[in-house]
Structure formats: structure tokens, C-alpha cells
C-alpha positions in Angstrom: 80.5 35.4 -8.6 77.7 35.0 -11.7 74.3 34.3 -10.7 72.6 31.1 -11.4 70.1 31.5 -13.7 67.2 30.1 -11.1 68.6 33.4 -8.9 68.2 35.8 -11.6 64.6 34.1 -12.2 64.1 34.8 -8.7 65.3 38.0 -8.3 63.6 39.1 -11.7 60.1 38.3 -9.7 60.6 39.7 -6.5 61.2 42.5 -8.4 58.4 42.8 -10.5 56.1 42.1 -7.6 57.8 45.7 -5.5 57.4 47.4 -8.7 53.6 46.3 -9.2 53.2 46.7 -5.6 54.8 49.8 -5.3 53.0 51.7 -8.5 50.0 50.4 -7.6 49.9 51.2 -4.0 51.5 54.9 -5.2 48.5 55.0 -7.5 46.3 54.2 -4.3 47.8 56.5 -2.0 47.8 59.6 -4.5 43.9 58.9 -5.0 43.4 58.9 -1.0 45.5 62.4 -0.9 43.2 64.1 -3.9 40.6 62.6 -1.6 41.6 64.3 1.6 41.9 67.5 -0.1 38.1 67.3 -1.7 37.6 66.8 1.8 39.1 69.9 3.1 38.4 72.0 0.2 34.5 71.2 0.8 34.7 71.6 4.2 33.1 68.9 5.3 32.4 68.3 8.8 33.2 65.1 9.3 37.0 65.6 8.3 37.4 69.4 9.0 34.9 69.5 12.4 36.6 70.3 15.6 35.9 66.8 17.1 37.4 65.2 14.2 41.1 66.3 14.6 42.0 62.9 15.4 40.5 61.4 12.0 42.1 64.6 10.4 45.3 63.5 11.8 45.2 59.4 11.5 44.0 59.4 7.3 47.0 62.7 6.4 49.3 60.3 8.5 48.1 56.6 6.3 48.7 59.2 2.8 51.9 60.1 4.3 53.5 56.9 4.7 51.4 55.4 1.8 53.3 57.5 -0.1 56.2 56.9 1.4 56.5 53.4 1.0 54.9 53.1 -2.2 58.2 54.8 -3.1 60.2 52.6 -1.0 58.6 50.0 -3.2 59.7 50.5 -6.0 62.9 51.7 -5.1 63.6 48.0 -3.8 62.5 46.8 -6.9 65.2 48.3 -8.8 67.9 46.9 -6.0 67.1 43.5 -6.1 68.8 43.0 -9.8 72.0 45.1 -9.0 72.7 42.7 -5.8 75.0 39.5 -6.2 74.1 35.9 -5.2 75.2 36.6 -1.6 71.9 37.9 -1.1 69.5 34.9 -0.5 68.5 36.5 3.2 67.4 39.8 1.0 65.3 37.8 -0.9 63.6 35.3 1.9 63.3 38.3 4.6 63.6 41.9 3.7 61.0 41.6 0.9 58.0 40.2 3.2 59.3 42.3 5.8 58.6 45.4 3.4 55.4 44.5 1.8 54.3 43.9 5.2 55.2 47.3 6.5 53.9 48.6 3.7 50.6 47.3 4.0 50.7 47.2 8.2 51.0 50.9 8.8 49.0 53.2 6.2 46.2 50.4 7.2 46.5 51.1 10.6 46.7 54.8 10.6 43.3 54.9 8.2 41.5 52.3 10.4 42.7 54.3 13.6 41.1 57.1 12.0 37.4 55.5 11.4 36.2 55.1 14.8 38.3 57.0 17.5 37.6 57.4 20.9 37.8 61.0 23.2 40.2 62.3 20.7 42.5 58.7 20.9 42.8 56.8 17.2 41.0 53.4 17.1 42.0 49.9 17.5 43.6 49.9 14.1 46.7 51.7 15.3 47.9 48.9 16.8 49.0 47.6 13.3 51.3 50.9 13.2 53.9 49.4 15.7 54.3 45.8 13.9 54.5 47.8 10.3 57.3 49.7 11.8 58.9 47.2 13.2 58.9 45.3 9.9 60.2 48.2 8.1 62.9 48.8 10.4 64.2 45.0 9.4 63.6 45.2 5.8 66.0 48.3 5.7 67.8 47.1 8.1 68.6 44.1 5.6 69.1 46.0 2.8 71.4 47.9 4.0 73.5 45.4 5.8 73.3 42.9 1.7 74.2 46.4 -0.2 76.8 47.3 2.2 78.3 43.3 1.8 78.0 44.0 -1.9 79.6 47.3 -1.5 82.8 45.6 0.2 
């Protein structure tokens, strides 16, 4: 079936908001990873000191899936135009879902690394387990509308 052209509107926009999202956040991420490595390349004891392993471990862990779903990002935004019409479930949940993952766990890895407690990450990784949770659906989703499309 052709999409209506109030769908392809739609579509168009969801997209361009992943692809903003995702380049931007990717832009974001890549400054926080020159970042950690000024910090290690200086040595600086606040990063690199034996009591901060934990901090060491939480902000390499937000760059990590910063990254990750930066990518992710954008490569949603160049799915949503290749879907069909069958897709309206793709475009009210897994996009949300995604964002919010994307913005749930690098924040809570980063925050978890700020204050931490005895060698234990800080109150912000308790954003980690919603953000994956999210992300699971969103792919989840996707999968399930490509593999429809797919059929």
C-alpha cells in the first residue's frame, strides 16, 4: 500500500529529529571521550587515583553507550522512510522508547560516576535500568515492523 501523504510528513519528521538527535548526541559523546582521554593522558587524580576506579568506570561506560546509541540514532532515522504504513506503532512507541534510552542510560552512568559511595556508583545509576528497559522495546519494535515489512 502507498503512504498517505500526512504519513510520509510524519515519517519525514520523526526522522529528522533521530538524525539531529543522533549527530548531535554523537558529537556530544565524542567530545566527552577526547575528554576522558585529556584526563588520563594528564593523569589527573581525580579520574586516574586509586579511589576513583568507580568514576573511571561509570563516565568510560556513559561514552560507551553514548556512542552507541548516538549510532543507533541515526541508524533509526534512515529506517523510518523505508517502512510501509503498517507501521503507525513504530512511530507512536519505538521512537520515544529510543530517545529515552538514549538519554536514560549515558545520563545515568555519568551521574553514577559524580558522587559514588565506598567504591558503589551514585544515585544516578538508577536511570541505567529504565534506559535499558526502553531500549530493549524500541528494538524490540523495530524489529518486530521490519520483520512485518520483510513478510
Amino acid at each position: 500500500m502507498v503512504k498517505k501523504p500526512v504519513e510520509i510528513a510524519e515519517d519525514i519528521r520523526i526522522a529528522q529529529r533521530h538524525l539531529l538527535f543522533g549527530w548531535w548526541s554523537l558529537a556530544i559523546f565524542v567530545a566527552l571521550g577526547i575528554t576522558l582521554e585529556t584526563l588520563h593522558a594528564f593523569k589527573i587524580v581525580s579520574y586516574m587515583g586509586v579511589d576513583a576506579e568507580t568514576r573511571r568506570l561509570m563516565w568510560t561506560l556513559a561514552h560507551s553507550h553514548g556512542t552507541l546509541l548516538s549510532i543507533i540514532q541515526i541508524v533509526f532515522g534512515l529506517t523510518i522512510p523505508k517502512l510501509s504504513e503498517q507501521t503507525s506503532n513504530l512511530r507512536a512507541w519505538a521512537s520515544p522508547c529510543l530517545l529515552g534510552a538514549s538519554l536514560l542510560m549515558p545520563l545515568g552512568f555519568f551521574l553514577g560516576g559524580i558522587f559514588y559511595y565506598s567504591g558503589d556508583p551514585g544515585i544516578g545509576i538508577f536511570l541505567v535500568p529504565p534506559g535499558g528497559i526502553l531500549l530493549l522495546l524500541g528494538v524490540i519494535l523495530v524489529a518486530v515492523n521490519i520483520t512485518r515489512d520483510f513478510r
